[in-house]
C-alpha atoms as one frame of an Amber mdcrd trajectory, in Angstrom:
protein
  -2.149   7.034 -12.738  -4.978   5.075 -11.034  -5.111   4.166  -7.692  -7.035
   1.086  -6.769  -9.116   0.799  -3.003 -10.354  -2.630  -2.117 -13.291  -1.919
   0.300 -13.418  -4.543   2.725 -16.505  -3.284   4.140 -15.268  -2.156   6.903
 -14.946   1.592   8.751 -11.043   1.876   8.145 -11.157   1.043   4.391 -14.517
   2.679   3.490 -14.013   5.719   5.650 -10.526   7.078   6.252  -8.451   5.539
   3.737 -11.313   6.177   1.068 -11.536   9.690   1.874  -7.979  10.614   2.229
  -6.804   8.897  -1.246  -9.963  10.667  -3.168  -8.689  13.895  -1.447  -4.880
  13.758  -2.548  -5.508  12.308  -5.790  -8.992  13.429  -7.295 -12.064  10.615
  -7.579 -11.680  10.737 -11.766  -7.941   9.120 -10.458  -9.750   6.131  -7.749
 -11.555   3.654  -8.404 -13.000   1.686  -5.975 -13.759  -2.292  -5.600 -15.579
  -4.632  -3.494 -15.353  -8.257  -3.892 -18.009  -9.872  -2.849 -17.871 -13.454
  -1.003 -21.894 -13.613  -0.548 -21.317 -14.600   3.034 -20.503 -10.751   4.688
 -22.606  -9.493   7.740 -25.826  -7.829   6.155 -24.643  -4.367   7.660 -21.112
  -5.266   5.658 -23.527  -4.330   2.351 -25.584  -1.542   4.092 -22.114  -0.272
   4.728 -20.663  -0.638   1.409 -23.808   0.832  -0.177 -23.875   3.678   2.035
 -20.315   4.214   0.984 -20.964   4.639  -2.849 -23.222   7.617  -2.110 -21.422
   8.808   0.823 -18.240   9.723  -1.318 -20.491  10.090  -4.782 -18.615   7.396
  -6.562 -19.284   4.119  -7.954 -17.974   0.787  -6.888 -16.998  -2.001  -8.945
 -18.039  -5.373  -7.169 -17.464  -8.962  -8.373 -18.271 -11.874  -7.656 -16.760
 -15.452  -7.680 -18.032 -17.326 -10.867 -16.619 -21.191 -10.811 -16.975 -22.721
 -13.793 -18.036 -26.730 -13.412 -15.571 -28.359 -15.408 -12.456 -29.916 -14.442
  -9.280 -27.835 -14.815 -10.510 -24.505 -15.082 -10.071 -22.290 -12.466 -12.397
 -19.217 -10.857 -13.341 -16.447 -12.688 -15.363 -13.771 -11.581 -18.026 -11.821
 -12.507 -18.494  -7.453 -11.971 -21.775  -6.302 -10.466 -23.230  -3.230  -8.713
 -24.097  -2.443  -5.240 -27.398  -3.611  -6.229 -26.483  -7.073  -6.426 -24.613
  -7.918  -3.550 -26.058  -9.744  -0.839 -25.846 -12.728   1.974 -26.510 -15.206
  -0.574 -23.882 -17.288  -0.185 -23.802 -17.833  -4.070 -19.607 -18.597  -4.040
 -19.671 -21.548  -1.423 -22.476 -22.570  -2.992 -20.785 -23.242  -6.560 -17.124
 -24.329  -4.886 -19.385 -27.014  -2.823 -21.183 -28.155  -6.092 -17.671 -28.237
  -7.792 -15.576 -29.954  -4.957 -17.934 -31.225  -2.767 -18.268 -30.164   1.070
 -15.033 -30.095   3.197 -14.559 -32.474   6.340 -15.139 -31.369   9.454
C-alpha cells in the first residue's frame, strides 16, 4: 500500500512525520507531495527543496491551473522542486478568471 505525505513546508511535516513514515514503511512505499500556491515564504521552497535531498526522495508538486472558460473548474498541473517559486502564478489566473475580491 502507498502512503501519501502532503508537505506543507513546514518543520513538523517535512521533518518528523516525513522521517518516521519512510522509516516504518520503506520510501519505495511514500510518496511525497507539495502543492504549490505560488504565494509561500521563499524559505517555505528552500525548505521543501532541502527536504527532497535531505530524505533522497522526490516530491511531486502541482500547481493550480484554472482554465478561462466558464463552468470548468481548477485543474492542476505536476512540477518539480525546480519550478516552484513566489510567483504568485494561482491568484494571478483566479483574479483574471473572477476578477479581484472586495475589500
Amino acid at each position: 500500500m502507498k502512503h501519501t505525505i502532503s508537505l506543507s513546508g513546514g518543520r513538523t511535516s517535512t521533518g518528523p512525520l516525513t522521517h518516521n513514515v519512510i522509516k516504518k514503511y520503506g520510501k519505495v512505499n511514500v510518496d511525497l507531495i507539495f502543492c504549490d500556491t505560488g504565494a509561500e515564504d521563499k524559505d517555505t521552497y528552500r525548505f521543501v527543496r532541502d527536504a527532497e535531498i535531505l530524505h533522497g526522495m522526490k516530491i511531486t508538486c502541482i500547481k493550480l491551473v484554472m482554465p478561462k472558460e466558464t463552468g470548468k473548474g481548477c485543474d492542476y498541473k505536476v512540477c518539480t522542486v525546480d519550478d516552484i517559486g513566489q510567483d504568485f502564478f494561482a491568484w494571478k489566473q483566479l483574479t483574471a478568471k473572477y476578477g479581484n475580491p472586495f475589500i
